[in-house]
VOGU-3710 file (C-alpha; in Angstrom, 3 decimals, decimal comma):
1> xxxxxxxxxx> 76,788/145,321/150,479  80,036/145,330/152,483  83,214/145,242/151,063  86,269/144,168/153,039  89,319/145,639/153,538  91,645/143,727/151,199  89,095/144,540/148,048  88,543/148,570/149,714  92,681/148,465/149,220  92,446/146,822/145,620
11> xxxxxxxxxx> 89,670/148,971/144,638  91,844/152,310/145,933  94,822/150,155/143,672  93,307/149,449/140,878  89,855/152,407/139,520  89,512/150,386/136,544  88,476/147,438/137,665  86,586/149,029/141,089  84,811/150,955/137,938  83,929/147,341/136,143
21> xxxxxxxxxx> 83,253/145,471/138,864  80,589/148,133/140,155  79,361/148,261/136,444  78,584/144,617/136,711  77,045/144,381/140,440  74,531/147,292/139,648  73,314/145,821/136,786  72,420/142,929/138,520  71,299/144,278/142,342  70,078/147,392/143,112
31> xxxxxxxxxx> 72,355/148,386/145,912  71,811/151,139/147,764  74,383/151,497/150,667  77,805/149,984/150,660  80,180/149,234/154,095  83,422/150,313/153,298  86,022/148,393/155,835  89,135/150,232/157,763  90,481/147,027/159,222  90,587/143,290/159,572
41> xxxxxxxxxx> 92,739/141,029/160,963  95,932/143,283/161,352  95,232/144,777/157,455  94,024/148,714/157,837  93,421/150,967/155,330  94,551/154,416/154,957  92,290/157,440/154,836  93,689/158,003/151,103  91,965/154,447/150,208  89,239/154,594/152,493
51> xxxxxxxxxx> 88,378/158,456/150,810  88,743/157,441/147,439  86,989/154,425/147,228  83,727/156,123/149,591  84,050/159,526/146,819  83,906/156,835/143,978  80,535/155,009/144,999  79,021/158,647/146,384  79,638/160,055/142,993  77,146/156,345/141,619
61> xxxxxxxxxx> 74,175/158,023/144,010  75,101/155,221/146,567  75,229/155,908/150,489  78,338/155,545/152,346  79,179/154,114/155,639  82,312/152,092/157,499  83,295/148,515/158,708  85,603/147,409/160,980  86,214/144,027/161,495  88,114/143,398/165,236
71> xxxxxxxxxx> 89,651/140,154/163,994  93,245/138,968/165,392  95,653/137,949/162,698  96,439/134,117/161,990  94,419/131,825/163,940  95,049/128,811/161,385  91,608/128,743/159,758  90,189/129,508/163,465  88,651/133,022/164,080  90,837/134,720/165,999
81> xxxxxxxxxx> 89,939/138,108/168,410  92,204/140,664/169,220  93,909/140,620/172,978  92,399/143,591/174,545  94,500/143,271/177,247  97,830/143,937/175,316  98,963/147,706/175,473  100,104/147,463/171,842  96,462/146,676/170,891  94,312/148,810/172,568
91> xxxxxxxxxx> 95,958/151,265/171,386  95,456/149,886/167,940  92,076/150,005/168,226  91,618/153,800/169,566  93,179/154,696/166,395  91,679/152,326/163,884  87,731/153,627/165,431  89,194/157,185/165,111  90,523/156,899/161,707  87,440/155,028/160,515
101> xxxxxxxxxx> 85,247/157,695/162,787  86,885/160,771/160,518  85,840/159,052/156,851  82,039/157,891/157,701  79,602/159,215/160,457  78,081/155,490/160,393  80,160/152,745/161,083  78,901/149,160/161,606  80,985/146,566/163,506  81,307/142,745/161,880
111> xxxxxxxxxx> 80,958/140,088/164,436  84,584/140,338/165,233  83,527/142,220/168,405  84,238/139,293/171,158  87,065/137,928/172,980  88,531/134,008/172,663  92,482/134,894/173,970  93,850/133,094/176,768  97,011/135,166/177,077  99,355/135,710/180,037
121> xxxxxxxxxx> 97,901/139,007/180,108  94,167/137,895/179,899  94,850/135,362/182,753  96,577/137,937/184,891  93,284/140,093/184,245  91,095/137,646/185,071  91,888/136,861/188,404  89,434/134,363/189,949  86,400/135,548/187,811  84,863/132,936/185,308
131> xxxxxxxxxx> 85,783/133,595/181,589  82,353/134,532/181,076  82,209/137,311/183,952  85,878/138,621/182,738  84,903/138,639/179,253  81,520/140,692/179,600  82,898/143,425/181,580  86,305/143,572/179,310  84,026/144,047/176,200  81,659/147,111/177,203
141> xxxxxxxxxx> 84,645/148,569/178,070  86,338/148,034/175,127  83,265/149,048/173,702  82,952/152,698/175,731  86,597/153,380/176,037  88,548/151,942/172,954  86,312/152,065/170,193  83,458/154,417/170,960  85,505/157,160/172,559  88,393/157,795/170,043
151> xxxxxxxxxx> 85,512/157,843/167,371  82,911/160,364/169,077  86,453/162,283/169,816  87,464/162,127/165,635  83,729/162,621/164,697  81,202/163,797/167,134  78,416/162,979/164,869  79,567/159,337/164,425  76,720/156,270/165,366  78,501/152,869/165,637
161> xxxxxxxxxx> 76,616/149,663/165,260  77,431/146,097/166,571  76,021/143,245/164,494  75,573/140,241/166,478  76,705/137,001/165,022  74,427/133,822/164,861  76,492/131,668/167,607  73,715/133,662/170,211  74,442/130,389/172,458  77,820/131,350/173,083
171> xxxxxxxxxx> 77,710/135,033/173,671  78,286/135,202/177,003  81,214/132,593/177,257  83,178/135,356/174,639  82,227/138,394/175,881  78,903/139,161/173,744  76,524/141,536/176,230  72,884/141,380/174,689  71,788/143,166/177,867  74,470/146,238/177,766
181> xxxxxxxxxx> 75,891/146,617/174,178  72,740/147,660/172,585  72,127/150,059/174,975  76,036/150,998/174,537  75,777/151,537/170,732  72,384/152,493/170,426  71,561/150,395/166,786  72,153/146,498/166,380  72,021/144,336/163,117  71,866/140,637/163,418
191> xxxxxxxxxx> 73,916/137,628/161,666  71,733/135,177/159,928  73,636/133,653/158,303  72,810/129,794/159,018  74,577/128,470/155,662  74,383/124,556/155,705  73,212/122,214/158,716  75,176/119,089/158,067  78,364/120,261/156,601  79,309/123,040/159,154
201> xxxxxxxxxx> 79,892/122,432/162,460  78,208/125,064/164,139  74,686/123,162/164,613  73,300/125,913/162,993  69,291/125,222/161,865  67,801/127,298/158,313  64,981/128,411/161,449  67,180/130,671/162,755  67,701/132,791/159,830  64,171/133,934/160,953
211> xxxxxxxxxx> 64,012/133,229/164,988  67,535/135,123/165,673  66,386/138,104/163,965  62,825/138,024/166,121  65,080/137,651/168,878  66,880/140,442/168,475  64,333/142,482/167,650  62,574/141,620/171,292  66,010/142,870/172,830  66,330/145,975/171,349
221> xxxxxxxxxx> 62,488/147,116/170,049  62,826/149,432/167,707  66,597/149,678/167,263  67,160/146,215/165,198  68,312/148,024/161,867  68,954/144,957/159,677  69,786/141,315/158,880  73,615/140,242/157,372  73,617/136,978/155,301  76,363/135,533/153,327
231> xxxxxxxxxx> 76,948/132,666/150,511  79,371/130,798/152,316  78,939/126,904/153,120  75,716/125,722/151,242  75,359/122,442/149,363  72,673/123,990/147,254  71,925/127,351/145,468  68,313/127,277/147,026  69,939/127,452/150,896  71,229/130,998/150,250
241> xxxxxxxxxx> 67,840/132,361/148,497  66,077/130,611/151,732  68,373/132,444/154,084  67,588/135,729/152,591  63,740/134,687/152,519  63,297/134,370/155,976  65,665/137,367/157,217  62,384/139,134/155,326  60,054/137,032/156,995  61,327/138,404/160,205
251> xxxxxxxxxx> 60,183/141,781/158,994  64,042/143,026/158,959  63,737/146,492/157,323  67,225/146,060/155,626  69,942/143,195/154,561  73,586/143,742/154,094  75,283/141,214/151,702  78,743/140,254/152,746  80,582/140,483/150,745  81,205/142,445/147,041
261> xxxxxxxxxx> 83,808/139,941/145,516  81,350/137,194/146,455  78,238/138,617/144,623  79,899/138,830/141,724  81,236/134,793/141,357  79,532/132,093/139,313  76,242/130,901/140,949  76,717/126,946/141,094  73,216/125,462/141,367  75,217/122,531/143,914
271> xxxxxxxxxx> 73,105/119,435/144,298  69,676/119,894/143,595  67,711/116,721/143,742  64,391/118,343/142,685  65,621/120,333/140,158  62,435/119,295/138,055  59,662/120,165/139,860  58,559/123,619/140,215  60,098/125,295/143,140  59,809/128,818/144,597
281> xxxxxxxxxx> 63,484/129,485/143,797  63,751/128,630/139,397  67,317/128,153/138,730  67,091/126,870/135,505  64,726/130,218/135,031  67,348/132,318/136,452  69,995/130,984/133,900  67,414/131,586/131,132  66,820/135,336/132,233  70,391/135,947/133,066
291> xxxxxxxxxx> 71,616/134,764/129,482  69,046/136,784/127,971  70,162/139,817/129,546  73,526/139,731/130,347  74,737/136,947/127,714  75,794/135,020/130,442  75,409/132,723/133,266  74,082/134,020/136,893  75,736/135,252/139,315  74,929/135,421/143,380
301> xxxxxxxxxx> 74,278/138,894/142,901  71,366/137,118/140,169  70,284/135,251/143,148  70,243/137,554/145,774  67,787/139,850/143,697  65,846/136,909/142,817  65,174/135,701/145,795  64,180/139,581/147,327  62,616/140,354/144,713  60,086/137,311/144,832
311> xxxxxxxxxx> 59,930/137,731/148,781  59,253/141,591/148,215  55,701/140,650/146,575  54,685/139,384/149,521  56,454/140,379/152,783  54,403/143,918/152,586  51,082/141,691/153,076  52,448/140,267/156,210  51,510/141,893/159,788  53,533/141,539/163,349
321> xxxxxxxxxx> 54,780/138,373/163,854  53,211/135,996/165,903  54,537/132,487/167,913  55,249/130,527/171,097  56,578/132,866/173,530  60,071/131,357/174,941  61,908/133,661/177,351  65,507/133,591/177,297  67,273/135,219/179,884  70,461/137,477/179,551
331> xxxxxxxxxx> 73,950/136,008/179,770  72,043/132,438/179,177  73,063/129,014/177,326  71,749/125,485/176,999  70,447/123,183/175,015  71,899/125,191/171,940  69,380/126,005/169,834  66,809/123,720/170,454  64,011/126,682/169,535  65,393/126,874/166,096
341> xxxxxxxxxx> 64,447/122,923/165,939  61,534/123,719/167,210  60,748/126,129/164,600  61,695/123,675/162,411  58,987/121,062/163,776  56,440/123,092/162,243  56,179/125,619/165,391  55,996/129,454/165,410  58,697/130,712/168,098  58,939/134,154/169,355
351> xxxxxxxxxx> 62,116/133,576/171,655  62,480/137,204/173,977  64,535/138,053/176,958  61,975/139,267/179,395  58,910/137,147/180,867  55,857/137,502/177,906  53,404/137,379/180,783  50,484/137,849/178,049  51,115/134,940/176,372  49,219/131,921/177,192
361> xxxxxxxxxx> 51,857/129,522/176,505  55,402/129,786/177,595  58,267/127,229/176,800  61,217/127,317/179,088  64,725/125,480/178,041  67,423/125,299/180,467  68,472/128,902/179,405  65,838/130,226/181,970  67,800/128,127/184,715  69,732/131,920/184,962
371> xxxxxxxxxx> 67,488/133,381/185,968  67,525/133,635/189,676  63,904/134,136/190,127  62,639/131,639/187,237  60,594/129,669/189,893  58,727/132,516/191,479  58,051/133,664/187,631  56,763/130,087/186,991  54,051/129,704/190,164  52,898/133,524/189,498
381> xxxxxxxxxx> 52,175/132,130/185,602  50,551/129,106/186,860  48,296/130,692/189,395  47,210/133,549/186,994  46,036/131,018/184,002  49,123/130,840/182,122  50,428/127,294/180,651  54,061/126,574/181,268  56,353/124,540/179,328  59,883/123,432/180,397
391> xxxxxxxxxx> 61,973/120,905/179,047  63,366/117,941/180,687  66,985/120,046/180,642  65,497/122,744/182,644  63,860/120,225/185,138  67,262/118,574/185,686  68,730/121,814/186,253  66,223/122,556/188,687  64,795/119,529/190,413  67,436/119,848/193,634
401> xxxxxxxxxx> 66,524/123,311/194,188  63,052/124,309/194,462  61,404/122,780/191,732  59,477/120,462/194,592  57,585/123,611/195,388  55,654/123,113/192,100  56,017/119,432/191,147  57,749/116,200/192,281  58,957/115,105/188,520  62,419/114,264/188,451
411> xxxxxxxxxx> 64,725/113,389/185,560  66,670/110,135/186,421  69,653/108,773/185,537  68,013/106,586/183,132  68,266/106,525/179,277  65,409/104,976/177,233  65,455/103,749/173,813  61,797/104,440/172,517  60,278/103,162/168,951  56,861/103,169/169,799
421> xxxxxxxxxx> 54,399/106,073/170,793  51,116/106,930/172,452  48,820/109,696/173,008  46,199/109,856/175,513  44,969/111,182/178,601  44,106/109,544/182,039  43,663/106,175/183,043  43,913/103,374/180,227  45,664/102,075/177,070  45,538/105,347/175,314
431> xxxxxxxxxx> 46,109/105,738/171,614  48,677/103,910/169,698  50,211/106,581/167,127  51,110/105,445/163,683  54,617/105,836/162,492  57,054/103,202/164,717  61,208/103,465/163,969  64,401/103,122/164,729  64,964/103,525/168,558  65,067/107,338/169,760
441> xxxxxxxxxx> 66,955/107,713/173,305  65,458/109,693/175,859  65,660/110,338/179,137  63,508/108,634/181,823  61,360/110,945/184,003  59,995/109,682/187,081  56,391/111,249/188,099  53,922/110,651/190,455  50,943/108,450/188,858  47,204/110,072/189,468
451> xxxxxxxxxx> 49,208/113,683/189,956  51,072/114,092/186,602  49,895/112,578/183,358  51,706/111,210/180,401  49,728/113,139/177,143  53,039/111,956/174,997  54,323/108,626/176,033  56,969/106,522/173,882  57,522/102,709/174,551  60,336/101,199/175,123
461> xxxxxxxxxx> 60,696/97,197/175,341  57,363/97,348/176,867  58,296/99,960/179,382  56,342/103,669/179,464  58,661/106,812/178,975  56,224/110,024/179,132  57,383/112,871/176,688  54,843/115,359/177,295  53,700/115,274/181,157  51,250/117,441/182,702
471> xxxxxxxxxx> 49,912/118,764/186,260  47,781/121,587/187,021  48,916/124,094/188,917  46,332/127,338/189,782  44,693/128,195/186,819  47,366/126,817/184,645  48,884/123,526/183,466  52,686/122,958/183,602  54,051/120,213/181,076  57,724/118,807/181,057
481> xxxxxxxxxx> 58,563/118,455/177,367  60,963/114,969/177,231  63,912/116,161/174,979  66,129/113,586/173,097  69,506/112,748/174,093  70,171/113,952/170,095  67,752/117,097/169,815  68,017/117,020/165,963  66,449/113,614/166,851  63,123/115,114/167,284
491> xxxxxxxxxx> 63,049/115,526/163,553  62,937/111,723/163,687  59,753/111,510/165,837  56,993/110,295/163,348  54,376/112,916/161,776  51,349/111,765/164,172  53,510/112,241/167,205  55,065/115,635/165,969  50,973/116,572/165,715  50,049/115,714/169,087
501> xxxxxxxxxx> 52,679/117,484/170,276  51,965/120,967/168,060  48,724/120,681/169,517  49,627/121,655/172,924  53,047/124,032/172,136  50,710/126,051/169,503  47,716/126,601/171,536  46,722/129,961/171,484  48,105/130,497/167,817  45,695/130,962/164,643
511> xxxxxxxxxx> 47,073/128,601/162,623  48,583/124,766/163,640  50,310/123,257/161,377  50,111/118,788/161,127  53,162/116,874/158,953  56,141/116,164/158,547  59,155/117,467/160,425  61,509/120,368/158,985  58,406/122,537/157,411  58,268/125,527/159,198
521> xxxxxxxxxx> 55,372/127,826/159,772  55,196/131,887/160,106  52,403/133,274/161,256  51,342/136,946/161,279  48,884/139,103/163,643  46,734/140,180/160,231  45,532/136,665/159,495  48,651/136,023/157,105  50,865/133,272/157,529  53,536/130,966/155,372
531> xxxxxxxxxx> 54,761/127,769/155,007  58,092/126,820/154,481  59,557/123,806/153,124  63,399/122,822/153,905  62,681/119,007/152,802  64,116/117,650/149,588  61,237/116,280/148,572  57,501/117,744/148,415  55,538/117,573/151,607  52,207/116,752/152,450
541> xxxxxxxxxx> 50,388/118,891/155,366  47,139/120,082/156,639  46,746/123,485/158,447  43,613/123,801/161,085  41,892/127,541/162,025  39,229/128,804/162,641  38,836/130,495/158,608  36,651/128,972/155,880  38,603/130,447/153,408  41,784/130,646/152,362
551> xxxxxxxxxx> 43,196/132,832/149,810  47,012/132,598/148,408  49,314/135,536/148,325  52,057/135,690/145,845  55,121/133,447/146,446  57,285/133,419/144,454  57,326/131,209/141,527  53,953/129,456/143,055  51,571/132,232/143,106  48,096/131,664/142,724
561> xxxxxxxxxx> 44,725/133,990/142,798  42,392/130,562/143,853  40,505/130,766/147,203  40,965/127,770/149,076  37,755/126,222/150,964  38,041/124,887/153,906  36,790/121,033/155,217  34,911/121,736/158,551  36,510/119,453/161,196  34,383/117,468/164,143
571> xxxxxxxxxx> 36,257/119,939/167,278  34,957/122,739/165,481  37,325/124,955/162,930  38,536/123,905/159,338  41,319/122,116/158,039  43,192/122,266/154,351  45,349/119,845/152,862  48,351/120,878/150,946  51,421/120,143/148,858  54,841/122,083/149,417
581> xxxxxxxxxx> 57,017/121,829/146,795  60,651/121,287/147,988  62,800/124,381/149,237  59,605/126,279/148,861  57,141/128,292/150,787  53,459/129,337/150,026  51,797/132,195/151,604  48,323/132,562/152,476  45,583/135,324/154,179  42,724/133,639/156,461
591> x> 38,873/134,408/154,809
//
């Protein structure tokens, strides 16, 4: 749990109520490490408060480390970062790291750590690099020579971690290094905190709670210590249990809750339309245990440890994570996180920043349009048997300058407003796929008839606009994925096109998943795999493998000991039809 500055300085204040509060948060969670913070936003503590609130929670058998959280002061309701290029401040921080260096020999950094100033001072430093290119090289040196310095100096036994936030789109554009600063500070947690889709403004998808965490786990192997989710911005009590669930589901070996104050407010259930059915996260349950033990109603703290305690039945079962391979490059950004909507179109994702050249599927999104040598990467995949993947913002990005080499698909100009849908393959009508709406825009993409083929096409006013295209190249086949103008519009594409689609980005994969949009599935390399439901309502899906059997691992509220028999399909493997319950997931191990 980490506890911010102001309540470290009102705990030091005020024993009595540090003494109740703690009484009242242990009862509840079992907490076993607390982050006690030095500074934030131009507030620091004094050794006096930062020693007697550590001695108080070492004396409850509880371990010990710092915080510091780099954040500038005002902002108006906008974060802020310090101006590292103000005297006045970096000397600041050499004495904040040192002071927080002598009190804890582990101090983890919140996701403060970036730059957003535009100073006189910052533009004079600049010069006639990009923000971007000024930013990265200011930060590892703050990093080496402000903060990590002055600490080793105060404490040579001191380890510093940087938690990454969960705006992993933007990191280069503020100064985030996901190449250097692991290898600069040695340990890395990561922010998944993805609150509420529609009423923050961050574009943030529940997916990512998961997919950021595999992320950073492919960057630094190994050295990923743990996930950091708060209850901040959720319409429901459900979203935070969810967020928790899948940091777990990302085999995180630790969570930090930020922050103590909040753990210990009234748990509002918020608007819960299924609140009747039988869901893997009980509220009303949860009120009826908390009132029967504490006499009272729940708390987050309640929730938290309901929702890790039901995932903690299960997420020992589960093996190494499994999914589409995307590569991401370093210092990368585009088509903000379109994987995380992927993931939530039913589709493993295992997003890393180096080439997964044993994987037989790779998707590509413009991020790989930074790397220099993504074109040589794609024609050695190709010719070796590997199937490639790009979307329609990579092939614009890359269509005037080399792409020719592979394919002659272009991306016009053109927008088209699609309501109808097809699936097929070579010459003729194809298939006419159930599930017509409102008009989607896309892109037009002009291709070379007989060469490239349309295995996704959409109709608009009579006219063709391929989604899926593909060409052989070598042993491999290349497809350009159409993307919508909207990407949250692909959660808009009808079920039957979704599962021609999964069809081709999960090949390779146990476990394929047909339904509805926003159910997610996580699949494991032990035959274990789970299914997640973000939808208000129950959903209907079938999963297809190659297993007869299935048999149902505890989840939650919705465990069940039945084995599951599978219906043998005409391609050969077996399919099972199931129900989700809403803001649920079930959990299963292939027979």
């Amino acid at each position: 749990v980490y506890i911010p500055v102001n309540i470290v300085q009102r705990m030091a204040a005020h024993p009595g109520w540090m003494k109740s509060s703690w009484r009242t948060l242990r009862r509840r969670l079992p907490v076993n490490e607390v982050f006690i913070e030095s500074f934030r936003g131009g507030d620091t503590a004094t050794g006096a408060e930062l020693e007697r609130v550590k001695r108080f929670f070492q004396a409850q058998g509880v371990q010990t480390a710092g915080g510091i959280a780099w954040a500038g002061p005002g902002g108006h309701g906008q974060f802020r970062s310090l101006c590292y290029t103000d005297p006045g401040t970096r000397a600041m921080v050499r004495r904040v790291s040192a002071l927080t260096a002598r009190h804890f020999n582990q101090i983890i950094l919140d996701d403060f750590f970036f730059n957003n100033t535009k100073t006189a001072t910052d533009i004079a430093a600049k010069g006639q690099q990009s923000w971007a290119q000024f930013r990265l090289r200011l930060m590892d040196q703050v990093a080496r020579r402000l903060v990590l310095a002055p600490a080793r100096a105060a404490n040579p036994k001191v380890r510093i971690i940087i938690k990454f936030p969960n705006w992993y789109p933007s990191f280069p554009g503020l100064g985030y290094d996901l190449a250097q600063e692991p290898k600069i500070f040695g340990e890395i947690w990561t922010g998944d905190e993805t609150r509420d889709p529609k009423i923050t403004d961050q574009q943030l998808q529940q997916y990512e709670s998961y997919e950021i965490f595999r992320y950073c786990e492919n960057v630094a192997p190994g050295h990923n210590g743990g996930g950091w989710v708060d209850p901040y911005d959720v319409r429901y009590v459900d979203r935070y249990a969810e967020q928790l669930w899948d940091t777990m589901l990302a085999k995180a070996p630790a969570i930090n809750l930020f922050e103590y104050t909040d753990l210990l407010r009234p748990a509002r259930p918020g608007q819960r339309r299924w609140k009747h059915q039988r869901t893997s996260f009980d509220y009303a349950a949860l009120v009826r245990r908390c009132r029967r033990r504490f006499g009272a109603a729940p708390l987050t703290a309640d929730v938290a440890d309901d929702a890790l305690r039901s995932m903690d039945r299960l997420v020992g079962k589960l093996g190494r994570p499994l999914g589409l391979a995307s590569y991401r490059p370093y210092q990368s950004s585009g088509e903000d996180f379109l994987r995380d909507i992927v993931g939530m179109i039913g589709v493993p994702v295992e997003m890393t920043p180096h080439w997964p050249a044993q994987a037989k599927t790779v998707l590509l999104t413009t991020t790989a349009k930074f790397d220099p040598g993504i074109l040589a990467r794609m024609q050695r995949a190709l010719a070796s048997g590997q199937n490639v993947i790009i979307t329609s913002g990579l092939l614009r990005a890359l269509q005037n300058h080399g792409f020719d080499t592979l394919d002659d698909m272009r991306v016009t100009h053109s927008v088209m407003a699609v309501d109808n849908y097809y699936a097929g393959f070579g010459a003729g009508a194809g298939q006419r796929l159930p599930g017509a709406g409102a008009p989607i825009l896309f892109p037009a993409v002009r291709f070379d008839t007989n060469e490239d083929w349309a295995v996704v096409r959409g109709l608009a006013h009579g006219r063709s606009a391929p989604l899926l295209l593909m060409d052989r190249y070598g042993k491999g086949e290349l497809y350009v994925w159409t993307m919508p103008e909207n990407l949250n519009n692909l959660y808009r594409l009808p079920p039957a096109v979704l599962n021609v689609l999964r069809r081709y980005l999960c090949a390779g994969l146990p476990v394929r998943l047909s339904g509805p949009a926003k159910v997610s599935l996580y699949e494991y390399g032990n035959g274990t795999f789970v299914v997640e439901s973000f939808r208000s309502r129950a959903a209907r899906i079938r999963l297809q493998g190659a297993f007869a059997r299935l048999q149902p691992l505890s989840s939650g509220q919705l465990a069940s000991g039945k084995t599951l028999r599978g219906v043998a399909t005409a391609g050969g493997g077996y399919r099972y039809n199931l129900t989700v319950p809403p803001h649920s997931y079930l959990a299963f191990q292939e027979r």
